[in-house]
N, C-alpha and C positions, 0 to 999 in steps of 0.2 A: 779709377778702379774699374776694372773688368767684372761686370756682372757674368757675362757669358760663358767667360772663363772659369766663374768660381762655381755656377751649374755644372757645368760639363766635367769639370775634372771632380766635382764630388759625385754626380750619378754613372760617372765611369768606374767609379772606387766600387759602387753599389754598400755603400756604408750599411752594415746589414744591422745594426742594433739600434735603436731609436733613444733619445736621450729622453732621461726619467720625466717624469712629472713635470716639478716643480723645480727648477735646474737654478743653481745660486743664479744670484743678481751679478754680474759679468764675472763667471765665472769661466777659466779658458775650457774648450773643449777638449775630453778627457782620451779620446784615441788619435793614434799618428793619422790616420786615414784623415778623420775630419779637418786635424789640424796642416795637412798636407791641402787638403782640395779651400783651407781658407785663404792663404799662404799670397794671394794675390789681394786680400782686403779683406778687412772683418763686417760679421754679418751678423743680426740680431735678430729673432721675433719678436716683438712686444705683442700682446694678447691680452684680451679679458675673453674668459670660459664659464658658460655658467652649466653645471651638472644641476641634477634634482629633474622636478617637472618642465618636459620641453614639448612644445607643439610637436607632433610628428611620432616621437618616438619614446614618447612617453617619459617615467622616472631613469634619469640615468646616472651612474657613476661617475664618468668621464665626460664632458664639456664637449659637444660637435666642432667648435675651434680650437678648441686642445688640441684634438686627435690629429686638425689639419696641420696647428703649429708643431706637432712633433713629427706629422710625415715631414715639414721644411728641414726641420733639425737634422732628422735621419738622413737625408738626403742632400742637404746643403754642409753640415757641419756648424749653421749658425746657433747661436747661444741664441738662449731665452729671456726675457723678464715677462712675467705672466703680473697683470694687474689684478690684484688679488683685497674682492670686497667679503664682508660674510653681510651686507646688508640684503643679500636675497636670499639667505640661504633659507630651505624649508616651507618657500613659497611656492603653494600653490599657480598653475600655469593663469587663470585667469586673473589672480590678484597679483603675477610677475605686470600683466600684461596693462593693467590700472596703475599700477603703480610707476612703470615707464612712461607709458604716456601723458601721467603726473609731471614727470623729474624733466619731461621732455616739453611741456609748457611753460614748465616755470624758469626752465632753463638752470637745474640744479646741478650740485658739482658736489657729489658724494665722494666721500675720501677714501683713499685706496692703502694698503699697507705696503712700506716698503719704496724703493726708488730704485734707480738705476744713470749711472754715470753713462751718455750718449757720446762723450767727444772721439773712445777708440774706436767707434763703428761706422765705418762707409754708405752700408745697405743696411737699413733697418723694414724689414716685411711687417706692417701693422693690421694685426686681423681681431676681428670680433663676430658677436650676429646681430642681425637687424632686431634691432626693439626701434618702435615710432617713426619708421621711415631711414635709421642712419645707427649708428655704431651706438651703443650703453654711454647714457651722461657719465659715468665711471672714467670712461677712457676721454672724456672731455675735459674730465679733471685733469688726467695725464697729460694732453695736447696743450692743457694751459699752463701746465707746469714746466714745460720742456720750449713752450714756444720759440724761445733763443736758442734752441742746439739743434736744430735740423739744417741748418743754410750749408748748400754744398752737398746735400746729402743725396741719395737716392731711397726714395720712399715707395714701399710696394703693397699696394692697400690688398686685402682680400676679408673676404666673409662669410657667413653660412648662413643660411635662411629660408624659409619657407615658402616663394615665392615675392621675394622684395627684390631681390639681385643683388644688386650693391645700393640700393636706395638712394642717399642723398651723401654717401659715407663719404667717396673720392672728395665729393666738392666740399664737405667739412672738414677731408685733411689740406687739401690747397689750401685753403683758407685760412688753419691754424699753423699753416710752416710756409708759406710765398718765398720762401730760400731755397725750398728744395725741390728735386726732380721727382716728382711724382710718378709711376710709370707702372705699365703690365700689371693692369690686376686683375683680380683675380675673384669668383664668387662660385659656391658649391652650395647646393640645399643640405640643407643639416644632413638628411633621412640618407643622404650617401655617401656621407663619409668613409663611414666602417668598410663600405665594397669600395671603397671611390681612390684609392691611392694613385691609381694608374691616371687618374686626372690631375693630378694636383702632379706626378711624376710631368706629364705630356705640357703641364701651364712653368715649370719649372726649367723643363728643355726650350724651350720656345723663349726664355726672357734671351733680349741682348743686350747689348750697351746702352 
């Protein structure tokens, strides 16, 4: 599967509508454009988002890795599964930040709503933001559930954060898929997302095989 391929002929389309929210669990992508620029291999973002109170930019509606998974979508054509907890909803930023660093000693594995079948997808892009050094125990839940269906894959880590970068994230997805090609990733601070598309467009031209 051509990664290079499937950037290029979807930011050439210039897909100008970004897929909704919350996008079914594999469901196909709904215009010719996207489904044209996939057409050489199927593409996935798997994501946890969390909206409400965030370091930086205060209460917000929409998740700073939402926004980046759906500039991918817009721009790639790839479907979504968004890991979707309501265990933080309405939490305060410092008792988010206690509370991670809890789930992240104890090494917990909070449950998520929902699944997704990985075997039709080539390139799965897995993004989050940094709590405690590395990706939401949420999405560990996810890594441990899925462990047998990444082999042969290509995995594309990214993140959003405040200063952490990509933290400890990359070396805890090798570690939970040793099958698959990990490759080109990718990290943006939260606070620039909303201006930031033209980076995540320039990290998106840039992947190759």
């Amino acid at each position: 599967m051509k990664i290079r391929s499937i950037i290029t002929a979807a930011v050439a389309l210039l897909v100008s509508t970004a897929c909704s929210g919350n996008a079914k669990q594999g469901t196909e992508s709904s215009t010719s454009n996207e489904t044209t620029a996939m057409k050489e291999g199927k593409a996935i973002v798997v994501f946890f988002s969390h909206a409400g109170d965030n370091y930086s930019v205060g209460n917000i509606e929409v998740g700073n890795t939402k926004i980046v998974a759906d500039y991918i979508t817009e721009m790639t054509g790839a479907e979504q599964f968004e890991i979707v907890t309501h265990k933080y909803d309405g939490m305060a930023y410092d008792d988010l930040v206690n509370l991670a660093t809890q789930e992240g000693r104890n090494g917990e594995l909070p449950e998520y709503e929902g699944d997704i079948d990985l075997a039709p997808y080539d390139t799965v892009f897995i993004g989050g933001p940094i709590w405690w050094g590395t990706y939401p125990r949420v999405m560990a839940t996810f890594f441990n559930n899925h462990k047998g269906d990444m082999k042969g894959k290509t995995i594309i880590p990214f993140t959003t954060h405040e200063g952490s970068g990509l933290g400890r994230s990359v070396d805890d997805v090798k570690a939970a898929f040793p099958g698959a090609n990990v490759t080109k990733v990718f990290s943006i601070y939260g606070h620039e997302v909303r201006s930031g598309k033209s980076k995540v467009e320039k990290w998106l031209k840039n992947i190759e095989d």
